[in-house]
Residue, then its C-alpha position, 0 to 999 in steps of 0.5 A: x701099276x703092279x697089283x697087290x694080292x692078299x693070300x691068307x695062311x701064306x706061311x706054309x703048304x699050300x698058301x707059301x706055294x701060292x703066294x711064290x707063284x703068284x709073285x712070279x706073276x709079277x704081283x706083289x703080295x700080302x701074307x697073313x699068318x696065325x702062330x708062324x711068324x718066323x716061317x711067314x717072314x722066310x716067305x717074304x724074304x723069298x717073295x722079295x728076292x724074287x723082285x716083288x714086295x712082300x709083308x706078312x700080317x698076322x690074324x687069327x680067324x677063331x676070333x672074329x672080333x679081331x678082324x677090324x684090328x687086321x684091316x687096320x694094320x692091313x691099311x696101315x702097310x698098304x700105306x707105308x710100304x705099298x705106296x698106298x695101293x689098292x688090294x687086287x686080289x684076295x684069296x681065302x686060304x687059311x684053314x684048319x684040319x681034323x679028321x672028326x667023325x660026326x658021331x664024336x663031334x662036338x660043338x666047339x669044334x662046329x664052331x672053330x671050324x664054322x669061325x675058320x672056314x666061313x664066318x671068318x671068310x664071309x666077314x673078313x671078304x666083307x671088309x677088304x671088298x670095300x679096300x680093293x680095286x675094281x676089276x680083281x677077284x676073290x679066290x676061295x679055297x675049298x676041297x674035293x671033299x664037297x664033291x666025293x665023300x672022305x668020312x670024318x670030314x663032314x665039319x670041314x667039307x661042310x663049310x667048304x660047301x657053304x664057301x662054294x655056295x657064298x663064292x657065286x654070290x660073291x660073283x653075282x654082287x660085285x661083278x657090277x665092279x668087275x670083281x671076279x669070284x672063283x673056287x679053287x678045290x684042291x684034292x689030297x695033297x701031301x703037306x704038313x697040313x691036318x698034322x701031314x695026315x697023308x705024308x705021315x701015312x703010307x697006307x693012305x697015301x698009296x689008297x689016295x694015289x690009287x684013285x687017281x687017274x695020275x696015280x699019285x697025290x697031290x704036291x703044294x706046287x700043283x695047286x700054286x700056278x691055278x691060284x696065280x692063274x686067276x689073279x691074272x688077267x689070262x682068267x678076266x671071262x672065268x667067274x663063279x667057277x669050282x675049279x677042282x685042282x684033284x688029278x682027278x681022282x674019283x671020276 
């Protein structure tokens, strides 16, 4: 039976590239999006001409409260275009940018980036593990920020930090189901992601390539195969890792 993964922020970047690569892995494959719907239904569009089934749901991790509302329309779809299958896989990508020295930070922006990055994560996982099959996993996205320091990132790398942490546990809890859990930490990567502050900047770009051993950032496509590759069975003895997708920059 084909297996269904769930990839949140699939619209664009990182998580369009994702969801491509884990439907050439012959999965079928569930999209959320926040404020793109027209780029969302593009990458089903694409999903589908690749032979594999695609849907695209919205949810908004700002407001937690909305994500019983998400499970229910998540079920839903399951139900009338899935056959009623079961999730396999989950990957917890959406996100949100800011370069935000902690001396100017201020507590609305902890939070949104706590809502986002943790909160958002921690009790939408809580409530799709009940929902999946046994013997998937759980992918969460994190950065190379939470090994090598780029200042004005301590909100996101923070809760990044917290993620790696809740990812062992995650693996710990529910491997007793056969559910893997897994982090993939991507280095710098030039999308439109955090207002495409590396395509946008030269000068950057070229300081970030420098301190890669391959001499160059990151593209989308680099991180989308590692993703697929976990929700494969090729990865059924990899669990509880940090698997940082960087070129290698800063060793």
């Amino acid at each position: 039976m084909t297996k269904i993964a769930i990839i949140t922020g699939g619209s664009r970047g990182l998580g369009k590239d994702m969801a491509l690569a884990v439907a050439r892995k012959g999965l079928d494959v569930i999209i959320t999006y926040n404020t793109q719907p027209e780029a969302a239904n593009e990458v089903v569009a694409e999903i589908e001409s690749l032979g594999q089934k695609a849907a695209a749901l919205p949810i908004n991790l700002l407001k937690i409260s909305g994500i019983d509302a998400f499970v229910a329309a998540l079920s839903e779809t399951l139900a009338s275009k899935y056959e009623g299958r079961k999730p396999d896989y989950l990957v917890n990508n959406a996100g949100m940018g800011g370069n935000i020295f902690m001396s100017t930070a201020t507590e609305e922006q902890f939070d949104e980036f706590l809502n986002v990055h943790f909160k958002g994560v921690y009790f939408l996982t809580q409530k799709l593990l009940p929902l999946m099959n046994d013997g998937g996993g759980i992918i969460n996205i994190s950065t190379g920020t939470t090994r090598f320091v780029n200042p004005g990132y301590s909100l996101y790398a923070s809760m990044k930090g917290a993620i790696e942490v809740l990812t062992r546990y995650i693996a710990k809890e529910y491997g007793i189901r056969g559910i893997r859990a897994n982090v993939v930490a991507p280095g710098p990567i030039e999308t439109d992601f955090n207002n495409a502050a590396i395509r946008s900047n030269p000068a950057l770009k070229e300081r970030l390539a420098s301190l890669t051993p391959l001499g160059r950032v990151g593209n989308a496509d680099d991180v989308g195969g590692v993703v697929a590759f976990l929700c494969t069975d090729d990865a059924k003895w990899v669990n509880g890792q940090r698997i940082e997708v960087s070129g290698g920059i800063n060793i």
